[in-house]
VEXDOTI-41236 format. One record per residue: x, y, z of N, C-alpha, C in turn; residue number from 1. Coordinates in Angstrom, 2 decimals, padded with zeros to 5 digits. Last residue first. Layout:
% residues N
n_xx / n_yy / n_zz / ca_xx / ca_yy / ca_zz / c_xx / c_yy / c_zz / num
X / Y / Z / X / Y / Z / X / Y / Z / NUM;
...
END
This chain:
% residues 168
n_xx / n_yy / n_zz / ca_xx / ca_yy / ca_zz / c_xx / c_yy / c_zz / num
-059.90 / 119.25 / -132.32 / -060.65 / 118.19 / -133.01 / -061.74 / 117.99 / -132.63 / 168;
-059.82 / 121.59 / -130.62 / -058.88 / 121.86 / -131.92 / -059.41 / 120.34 / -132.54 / 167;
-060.58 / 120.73 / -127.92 / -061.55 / 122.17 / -128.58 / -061.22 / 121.71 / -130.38 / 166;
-060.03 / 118.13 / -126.29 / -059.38 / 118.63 / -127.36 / -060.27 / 119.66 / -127.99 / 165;
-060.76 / 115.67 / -125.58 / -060.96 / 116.89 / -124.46 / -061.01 / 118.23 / -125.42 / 164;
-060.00 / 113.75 / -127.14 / -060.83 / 113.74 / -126.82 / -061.38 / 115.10 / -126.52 / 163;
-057.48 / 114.11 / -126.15 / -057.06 / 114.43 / -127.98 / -058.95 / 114.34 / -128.24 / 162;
-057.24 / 113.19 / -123.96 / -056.68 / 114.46 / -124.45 / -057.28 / 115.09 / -125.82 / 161;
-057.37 / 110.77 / -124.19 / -058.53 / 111.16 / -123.03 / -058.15 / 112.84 / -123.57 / 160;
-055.39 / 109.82 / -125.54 / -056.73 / 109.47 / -126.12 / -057.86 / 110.09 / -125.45 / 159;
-053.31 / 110.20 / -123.97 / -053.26 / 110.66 / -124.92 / -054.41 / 110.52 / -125.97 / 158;
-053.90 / 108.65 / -121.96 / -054.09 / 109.73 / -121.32 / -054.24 / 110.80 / -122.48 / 157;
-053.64 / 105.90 / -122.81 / -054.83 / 106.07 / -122.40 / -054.87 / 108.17 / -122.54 / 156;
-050.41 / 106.51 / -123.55 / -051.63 / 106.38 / -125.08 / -052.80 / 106.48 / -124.41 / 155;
-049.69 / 106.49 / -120.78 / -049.45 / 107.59 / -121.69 / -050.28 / 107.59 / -123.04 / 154;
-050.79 / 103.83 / -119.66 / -051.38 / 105.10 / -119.36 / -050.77 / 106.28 / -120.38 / 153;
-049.12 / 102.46 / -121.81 / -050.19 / 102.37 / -121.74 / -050.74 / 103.27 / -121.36 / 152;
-046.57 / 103.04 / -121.09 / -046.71 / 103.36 / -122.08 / -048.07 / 103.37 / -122.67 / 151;
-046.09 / 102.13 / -117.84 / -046.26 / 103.54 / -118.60 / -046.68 / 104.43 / -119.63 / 150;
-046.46 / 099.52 / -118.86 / -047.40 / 099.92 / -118.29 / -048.05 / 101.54 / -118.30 / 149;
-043.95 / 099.26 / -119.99 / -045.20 / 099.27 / -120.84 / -046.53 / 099.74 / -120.24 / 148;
-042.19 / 099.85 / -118.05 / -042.59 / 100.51 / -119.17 / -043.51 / 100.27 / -120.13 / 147;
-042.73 / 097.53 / -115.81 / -042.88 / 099.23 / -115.89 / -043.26 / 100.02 / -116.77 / 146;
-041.63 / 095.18 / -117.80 / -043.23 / 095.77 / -117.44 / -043.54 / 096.82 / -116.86 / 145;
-039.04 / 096.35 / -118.15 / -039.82 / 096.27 / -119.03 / -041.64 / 096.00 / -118.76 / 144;
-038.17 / 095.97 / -115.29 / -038.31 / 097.70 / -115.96 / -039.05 / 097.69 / -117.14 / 143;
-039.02 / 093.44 / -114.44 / -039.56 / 094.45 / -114.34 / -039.40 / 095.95 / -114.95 / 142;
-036.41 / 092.25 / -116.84 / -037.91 / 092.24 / -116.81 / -039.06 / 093.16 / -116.09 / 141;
-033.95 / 093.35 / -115.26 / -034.99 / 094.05 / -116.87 / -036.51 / 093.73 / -117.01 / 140;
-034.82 / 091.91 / -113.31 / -034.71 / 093.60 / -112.87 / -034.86 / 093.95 / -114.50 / 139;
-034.17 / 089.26 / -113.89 / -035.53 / 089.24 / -113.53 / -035.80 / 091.16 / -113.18 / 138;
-031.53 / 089.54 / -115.14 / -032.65 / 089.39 / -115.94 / -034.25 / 089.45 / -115.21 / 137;
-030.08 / 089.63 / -112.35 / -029.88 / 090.06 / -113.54 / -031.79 / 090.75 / -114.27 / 136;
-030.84 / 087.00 / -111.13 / -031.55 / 088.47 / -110.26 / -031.29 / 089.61 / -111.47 / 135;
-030.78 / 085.39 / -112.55 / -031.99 / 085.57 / -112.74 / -031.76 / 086.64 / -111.79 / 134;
-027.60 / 085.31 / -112.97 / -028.90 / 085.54 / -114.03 / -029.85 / 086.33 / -114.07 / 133;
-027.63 / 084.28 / -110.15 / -027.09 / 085.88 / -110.20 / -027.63 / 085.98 / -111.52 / 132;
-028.54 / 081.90 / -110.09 / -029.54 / 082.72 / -108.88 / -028.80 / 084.36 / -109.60 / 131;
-026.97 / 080.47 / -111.32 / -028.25 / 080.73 / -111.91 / -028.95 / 082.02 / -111.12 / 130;
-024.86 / 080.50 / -109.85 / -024.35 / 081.58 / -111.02 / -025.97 / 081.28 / -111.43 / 129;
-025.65 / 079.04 / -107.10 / -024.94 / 080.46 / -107.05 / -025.50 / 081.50 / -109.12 / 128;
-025.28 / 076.99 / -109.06 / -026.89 / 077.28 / -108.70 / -026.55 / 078.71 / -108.48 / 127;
-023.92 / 076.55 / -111.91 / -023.90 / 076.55 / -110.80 / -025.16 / 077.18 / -110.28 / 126;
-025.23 / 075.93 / -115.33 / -024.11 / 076.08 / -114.44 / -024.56 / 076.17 / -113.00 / 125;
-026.18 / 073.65 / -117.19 / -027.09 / 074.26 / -116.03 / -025.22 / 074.60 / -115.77 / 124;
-027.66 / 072.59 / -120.53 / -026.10 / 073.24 / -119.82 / -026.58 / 073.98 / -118.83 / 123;
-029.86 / 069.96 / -121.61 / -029.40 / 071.38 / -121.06 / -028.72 / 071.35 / -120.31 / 122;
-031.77 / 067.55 / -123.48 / -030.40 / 068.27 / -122.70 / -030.27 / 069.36 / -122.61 / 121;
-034.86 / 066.31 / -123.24 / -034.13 / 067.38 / -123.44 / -032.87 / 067.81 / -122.80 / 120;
-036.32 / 064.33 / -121.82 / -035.32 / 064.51 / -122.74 / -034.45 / 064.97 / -123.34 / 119;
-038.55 / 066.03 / -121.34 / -038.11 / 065.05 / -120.60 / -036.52 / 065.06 / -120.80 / 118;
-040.14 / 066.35 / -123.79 / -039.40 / 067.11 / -122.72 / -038.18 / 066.64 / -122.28 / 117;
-041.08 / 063.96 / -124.41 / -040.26 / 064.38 / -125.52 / -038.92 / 065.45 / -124.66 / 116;
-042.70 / 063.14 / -122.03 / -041.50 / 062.23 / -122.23 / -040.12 / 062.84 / -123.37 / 115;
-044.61 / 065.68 / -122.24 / -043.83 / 065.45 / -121.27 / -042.41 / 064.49 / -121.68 / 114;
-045.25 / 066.62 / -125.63 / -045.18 / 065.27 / -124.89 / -044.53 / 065.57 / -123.66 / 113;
-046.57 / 068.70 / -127.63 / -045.53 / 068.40 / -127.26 / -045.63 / 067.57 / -126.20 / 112;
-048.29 / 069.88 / -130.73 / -048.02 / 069.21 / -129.37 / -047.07 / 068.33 / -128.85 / 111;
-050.52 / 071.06 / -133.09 / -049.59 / 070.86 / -132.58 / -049.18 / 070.80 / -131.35 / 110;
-052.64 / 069.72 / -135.04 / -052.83 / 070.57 / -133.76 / -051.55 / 069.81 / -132.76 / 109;
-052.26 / 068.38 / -137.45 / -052.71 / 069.78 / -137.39 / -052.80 / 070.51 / -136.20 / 108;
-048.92 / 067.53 / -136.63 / -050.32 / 066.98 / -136.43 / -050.81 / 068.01 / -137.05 / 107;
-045.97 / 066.12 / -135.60 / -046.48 / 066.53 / -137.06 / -047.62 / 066.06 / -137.09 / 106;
-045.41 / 067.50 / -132.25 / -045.49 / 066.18 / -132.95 / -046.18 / 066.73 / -134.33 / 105;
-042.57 / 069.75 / -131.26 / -044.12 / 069.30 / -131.36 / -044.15 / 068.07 / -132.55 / 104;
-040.27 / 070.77 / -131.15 / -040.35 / 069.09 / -130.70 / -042.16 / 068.49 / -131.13 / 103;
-040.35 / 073.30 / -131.98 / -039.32 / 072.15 / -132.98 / -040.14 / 070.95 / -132.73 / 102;
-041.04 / 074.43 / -129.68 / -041.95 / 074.02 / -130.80 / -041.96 / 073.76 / -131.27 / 101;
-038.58 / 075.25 / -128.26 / -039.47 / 074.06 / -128.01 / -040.25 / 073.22 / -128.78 / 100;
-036.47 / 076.96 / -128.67 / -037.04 / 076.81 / -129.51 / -038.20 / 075.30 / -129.30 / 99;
-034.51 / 078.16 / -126.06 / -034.69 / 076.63 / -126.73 / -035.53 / 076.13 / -128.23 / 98;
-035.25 / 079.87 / -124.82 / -034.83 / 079.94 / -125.71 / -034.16 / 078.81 / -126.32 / 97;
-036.82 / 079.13 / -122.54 / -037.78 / 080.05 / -123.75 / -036.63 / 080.04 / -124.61 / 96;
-035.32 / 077.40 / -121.08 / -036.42 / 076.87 / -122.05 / -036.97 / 077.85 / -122.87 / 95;
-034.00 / 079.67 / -119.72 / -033.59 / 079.14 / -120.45 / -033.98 / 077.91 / -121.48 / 94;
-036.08 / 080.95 / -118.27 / -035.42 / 081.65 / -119.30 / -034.37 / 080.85 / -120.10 / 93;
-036.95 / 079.05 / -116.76 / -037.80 / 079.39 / -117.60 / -036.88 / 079.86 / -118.48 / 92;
-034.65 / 078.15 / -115.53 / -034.93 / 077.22 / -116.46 / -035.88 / 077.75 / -117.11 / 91;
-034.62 / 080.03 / -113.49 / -033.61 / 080.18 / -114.72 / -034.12 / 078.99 / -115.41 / 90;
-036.72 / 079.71 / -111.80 / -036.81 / 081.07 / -113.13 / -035.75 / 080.95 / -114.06 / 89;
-035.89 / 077.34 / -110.92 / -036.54 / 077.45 / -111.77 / -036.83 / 078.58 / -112.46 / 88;
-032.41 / 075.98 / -110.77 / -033.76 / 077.36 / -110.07 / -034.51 / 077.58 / -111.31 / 87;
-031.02 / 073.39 / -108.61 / -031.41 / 074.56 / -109.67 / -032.67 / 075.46 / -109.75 / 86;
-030.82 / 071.49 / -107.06 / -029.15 / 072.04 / -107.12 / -029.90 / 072.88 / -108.45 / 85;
-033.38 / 070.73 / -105.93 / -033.09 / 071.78 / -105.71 / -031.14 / 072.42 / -105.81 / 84;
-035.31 / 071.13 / -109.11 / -034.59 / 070.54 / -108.19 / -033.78 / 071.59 / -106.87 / 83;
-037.90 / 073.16 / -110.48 / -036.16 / 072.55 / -110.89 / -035.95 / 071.94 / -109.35 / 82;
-040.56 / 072.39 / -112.23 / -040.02 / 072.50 / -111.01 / -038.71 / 072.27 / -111.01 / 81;
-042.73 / 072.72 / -114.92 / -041.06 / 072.15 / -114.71 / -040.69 / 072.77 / -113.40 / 80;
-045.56 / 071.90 / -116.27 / -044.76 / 072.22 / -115.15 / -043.66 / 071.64 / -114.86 / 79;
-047.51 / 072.39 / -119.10 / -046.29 / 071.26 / -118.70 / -045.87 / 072.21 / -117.76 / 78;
-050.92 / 072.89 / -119.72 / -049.51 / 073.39 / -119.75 / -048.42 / 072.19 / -119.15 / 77;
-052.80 / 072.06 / -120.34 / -052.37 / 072.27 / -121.35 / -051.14 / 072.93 / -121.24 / 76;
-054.19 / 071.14 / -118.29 / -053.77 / 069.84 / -119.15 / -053.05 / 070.22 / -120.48 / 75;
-053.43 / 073.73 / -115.61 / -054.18 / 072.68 / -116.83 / -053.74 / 071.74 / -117.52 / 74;
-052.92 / 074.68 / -112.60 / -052.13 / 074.19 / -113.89 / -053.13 / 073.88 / -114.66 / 73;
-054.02 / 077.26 / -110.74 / -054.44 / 075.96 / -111.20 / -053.79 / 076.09 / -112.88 / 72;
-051.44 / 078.52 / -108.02 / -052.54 / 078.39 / -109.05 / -053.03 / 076.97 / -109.59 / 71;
-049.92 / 080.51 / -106.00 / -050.63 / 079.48 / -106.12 / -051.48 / 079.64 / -107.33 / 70;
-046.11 / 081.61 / -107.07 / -047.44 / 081.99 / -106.18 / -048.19 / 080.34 / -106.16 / 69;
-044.60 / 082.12 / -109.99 / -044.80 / 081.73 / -108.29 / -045.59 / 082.06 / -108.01 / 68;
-043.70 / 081.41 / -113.65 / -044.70 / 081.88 / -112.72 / -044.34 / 081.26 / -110.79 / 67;
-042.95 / 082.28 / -116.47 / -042.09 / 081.92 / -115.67 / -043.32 / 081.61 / -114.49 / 66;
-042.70 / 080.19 / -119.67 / -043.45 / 081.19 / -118.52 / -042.79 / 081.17 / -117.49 / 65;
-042.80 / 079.39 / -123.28 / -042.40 / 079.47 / -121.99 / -042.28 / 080.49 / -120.91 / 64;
-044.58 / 078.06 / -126.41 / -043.84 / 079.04 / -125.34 / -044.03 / 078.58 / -124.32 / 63;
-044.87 / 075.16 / -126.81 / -043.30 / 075.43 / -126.36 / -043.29 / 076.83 / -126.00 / 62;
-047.95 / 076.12 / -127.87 / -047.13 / 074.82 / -128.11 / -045.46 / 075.35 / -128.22 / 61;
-049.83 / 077.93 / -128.81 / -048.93 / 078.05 / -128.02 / -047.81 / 076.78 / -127.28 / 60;
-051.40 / 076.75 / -130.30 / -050.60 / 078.21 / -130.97 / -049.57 / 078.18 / -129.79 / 59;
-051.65 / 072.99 / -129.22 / -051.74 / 074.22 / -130.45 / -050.75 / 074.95 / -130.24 / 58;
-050.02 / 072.07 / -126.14 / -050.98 / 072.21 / -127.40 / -050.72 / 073.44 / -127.72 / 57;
-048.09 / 073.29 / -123.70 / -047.95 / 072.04 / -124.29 / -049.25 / 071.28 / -125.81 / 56;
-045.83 / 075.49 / -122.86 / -047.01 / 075.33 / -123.45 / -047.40 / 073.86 / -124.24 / 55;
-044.65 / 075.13 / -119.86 / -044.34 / 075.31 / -121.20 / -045.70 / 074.77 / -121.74 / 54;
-043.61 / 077.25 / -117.03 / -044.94 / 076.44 / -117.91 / -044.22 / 076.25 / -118.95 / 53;
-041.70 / 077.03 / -114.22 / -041.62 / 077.23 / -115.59 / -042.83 / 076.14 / -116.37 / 52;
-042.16 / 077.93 / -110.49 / -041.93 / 077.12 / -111.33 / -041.93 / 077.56 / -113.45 / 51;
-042.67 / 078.03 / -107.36 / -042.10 / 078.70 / -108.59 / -042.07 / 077.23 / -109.49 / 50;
-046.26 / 077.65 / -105.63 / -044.16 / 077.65 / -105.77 / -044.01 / 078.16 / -106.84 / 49;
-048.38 / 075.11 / -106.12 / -047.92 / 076.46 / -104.66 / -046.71 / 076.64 / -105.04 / 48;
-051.19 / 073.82 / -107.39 / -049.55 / 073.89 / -107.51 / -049.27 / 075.34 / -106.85 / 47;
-053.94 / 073.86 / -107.78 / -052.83 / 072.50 / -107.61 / -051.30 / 072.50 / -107.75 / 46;
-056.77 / 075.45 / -106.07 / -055.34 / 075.44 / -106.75 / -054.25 / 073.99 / -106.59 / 45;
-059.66 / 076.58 / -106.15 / -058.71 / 075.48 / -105.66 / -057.58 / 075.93 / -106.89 / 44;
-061.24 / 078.75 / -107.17 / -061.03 / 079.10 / -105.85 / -060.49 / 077.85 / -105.36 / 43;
-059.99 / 080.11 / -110.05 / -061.12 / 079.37 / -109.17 / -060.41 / 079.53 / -108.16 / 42;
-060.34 / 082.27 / -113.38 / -059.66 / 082.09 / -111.79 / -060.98 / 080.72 / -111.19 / 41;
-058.19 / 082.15 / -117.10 / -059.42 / 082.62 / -115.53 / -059.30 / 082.43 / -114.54 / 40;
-056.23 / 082.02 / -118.05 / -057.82 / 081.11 / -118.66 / -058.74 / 082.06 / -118.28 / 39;
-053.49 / 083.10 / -118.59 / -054.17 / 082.56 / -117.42 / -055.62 / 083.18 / -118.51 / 38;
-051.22 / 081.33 / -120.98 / -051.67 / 082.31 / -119.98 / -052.65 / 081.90 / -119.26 / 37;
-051.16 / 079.05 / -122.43 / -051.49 / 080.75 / -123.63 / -051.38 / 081.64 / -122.41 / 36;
-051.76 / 076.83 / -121.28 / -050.53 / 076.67 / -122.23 / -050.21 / 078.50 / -122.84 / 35;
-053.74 / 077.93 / -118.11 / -053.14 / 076.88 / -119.64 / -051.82 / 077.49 / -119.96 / 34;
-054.21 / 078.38 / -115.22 / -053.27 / 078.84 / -116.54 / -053.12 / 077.50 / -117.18 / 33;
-056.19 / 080.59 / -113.34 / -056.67 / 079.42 / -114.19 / -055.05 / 079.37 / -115.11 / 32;
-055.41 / 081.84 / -109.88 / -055.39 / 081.95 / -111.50 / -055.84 / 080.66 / -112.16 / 31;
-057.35 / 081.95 / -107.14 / -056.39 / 081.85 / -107.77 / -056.57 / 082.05 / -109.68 / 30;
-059.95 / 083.02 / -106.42 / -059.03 / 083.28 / -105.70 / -057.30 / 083.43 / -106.13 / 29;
-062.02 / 085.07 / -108.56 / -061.53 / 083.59 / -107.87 / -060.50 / 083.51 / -107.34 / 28;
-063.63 / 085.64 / -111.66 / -063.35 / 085.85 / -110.31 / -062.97 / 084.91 / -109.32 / 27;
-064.04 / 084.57 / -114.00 / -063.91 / 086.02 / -114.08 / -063.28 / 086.41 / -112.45 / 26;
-064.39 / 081.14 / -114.13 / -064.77 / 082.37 / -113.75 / -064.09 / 083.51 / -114.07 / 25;
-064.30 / 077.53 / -113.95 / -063.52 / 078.36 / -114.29 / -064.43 / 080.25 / -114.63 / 24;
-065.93 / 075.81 / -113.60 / -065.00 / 076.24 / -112.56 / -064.31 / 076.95 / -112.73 / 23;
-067.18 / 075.32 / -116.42 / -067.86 / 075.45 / -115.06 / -067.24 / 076.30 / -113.47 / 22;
-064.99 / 073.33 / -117.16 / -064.97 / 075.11 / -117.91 / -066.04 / 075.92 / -116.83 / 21;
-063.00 / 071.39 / -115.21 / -064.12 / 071.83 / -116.02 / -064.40 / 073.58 / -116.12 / 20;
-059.87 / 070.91 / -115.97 / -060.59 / 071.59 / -115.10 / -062.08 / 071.99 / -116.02 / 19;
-056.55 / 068.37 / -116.15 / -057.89 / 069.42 / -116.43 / -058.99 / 069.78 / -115.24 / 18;
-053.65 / 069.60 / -114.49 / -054.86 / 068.77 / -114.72 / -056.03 / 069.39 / -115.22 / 17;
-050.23 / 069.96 / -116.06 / -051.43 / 069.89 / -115.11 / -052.71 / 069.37 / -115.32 / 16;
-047.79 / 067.76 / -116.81 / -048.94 / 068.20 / -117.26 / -049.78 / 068.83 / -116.23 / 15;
-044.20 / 067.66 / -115.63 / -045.60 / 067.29 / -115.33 / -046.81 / 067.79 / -116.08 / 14;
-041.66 / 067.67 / -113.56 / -042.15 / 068.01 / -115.09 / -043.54 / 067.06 / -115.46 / 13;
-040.11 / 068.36 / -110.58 / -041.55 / 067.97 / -110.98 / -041.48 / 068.34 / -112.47 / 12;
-037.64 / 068.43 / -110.06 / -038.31 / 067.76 / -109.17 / -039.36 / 067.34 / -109.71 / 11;
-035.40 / 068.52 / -112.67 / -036.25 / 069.15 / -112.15 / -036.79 / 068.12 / -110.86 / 10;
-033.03 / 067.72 / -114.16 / -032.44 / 068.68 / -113.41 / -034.24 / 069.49 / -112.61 / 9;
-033.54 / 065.47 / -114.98 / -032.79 / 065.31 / -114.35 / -032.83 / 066.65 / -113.44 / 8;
-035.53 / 066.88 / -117.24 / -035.66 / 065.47 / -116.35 / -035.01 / 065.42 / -114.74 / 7;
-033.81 / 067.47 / -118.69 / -034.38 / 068.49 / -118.16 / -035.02 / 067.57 / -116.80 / 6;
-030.13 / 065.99 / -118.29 / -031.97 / 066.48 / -119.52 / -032.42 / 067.37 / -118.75 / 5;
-027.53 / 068.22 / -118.00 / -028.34 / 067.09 / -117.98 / -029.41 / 066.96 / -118.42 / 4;
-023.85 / 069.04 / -117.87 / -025.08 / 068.34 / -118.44 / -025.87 / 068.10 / -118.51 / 3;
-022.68 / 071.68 / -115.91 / -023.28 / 070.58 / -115.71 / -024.31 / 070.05 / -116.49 / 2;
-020.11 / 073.79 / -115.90 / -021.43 / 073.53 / -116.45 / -021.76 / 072.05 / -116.29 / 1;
END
């Protein structure tokens, strides 16, 4: 296992940039993502790759995301790019259980600092043993969005039924 902040062990930890609300749509090439998920869509993007959000204001202040592809960061999320002796889906999963939201500053509108980040120590083992984790954990994760998805059309289908239904 190898020591180090978080700092150390990324290429990029970073705020994204704001984006006027104007540019932001229902439709668009790429995703909009703050600190809570994706906002909405435009059609520029400032970040291409994998990488781990952490929520950096309010309600969502320290959860943690995993995301690849292209999109537009905001000023409300923090981007952690791991280096390349590490992998960033495993730093998502291993910042979500960090409890982040400890670090937020004592405000009414709670928030967390790149530099506070920054800072943060974490136990990285081998890149090999991150990459076998995340192939691990990234196959529950899809069976778990499988199944909800399932579970969705089964309550849609069970509402389209109970609808159809002579007996109610």
């Amino acid at each position: 296992m190898n020591s180090l902040t978080l700092a150390e062990a990324c290429s990029r930890l970073s705020s994204g940039k704001s984006i006027k609300s104007e540019e932001i749509s229902t439709q668009g090439k790429y995703p909009v993502i703050g600190g809570n998920g994706i906002r909405g869509y435009t059609d520029s993007y400032n970040l291409e790759g994998r990488c781990a959000i952490i929520g950096r204001q309010g309600a969502a202040c320290g959860n943690v995301r995993f995301f690849s592809g292209k999109a537009y960061m905001t000023e409300h999320a923090v981007v952690a790019i791991a280096n390349e002796h590490n992998d960033s889906q495993y730093l998502a999963y291993l910042l979500s259980t960090m409890q982040l939201n400890r670090l937020s500053g004592q405000s009414a509108q709670p928030g967390l600092s790149v530099k506070t980040l920054s800072k943060q120590k974490i136990d990285l083992p081998s890149l090999r043993q991150q990459k076998q984790v995340v192939k691990i954990l990234g196959c529950l994760d899809s069976k778990i969005e499988w199944n909800t998805k399932a579970n969705g059309y089964l309550a849609a289908w069970c509402q389209f039924a109970k609808r159809q239904s002579p007996l109610t």
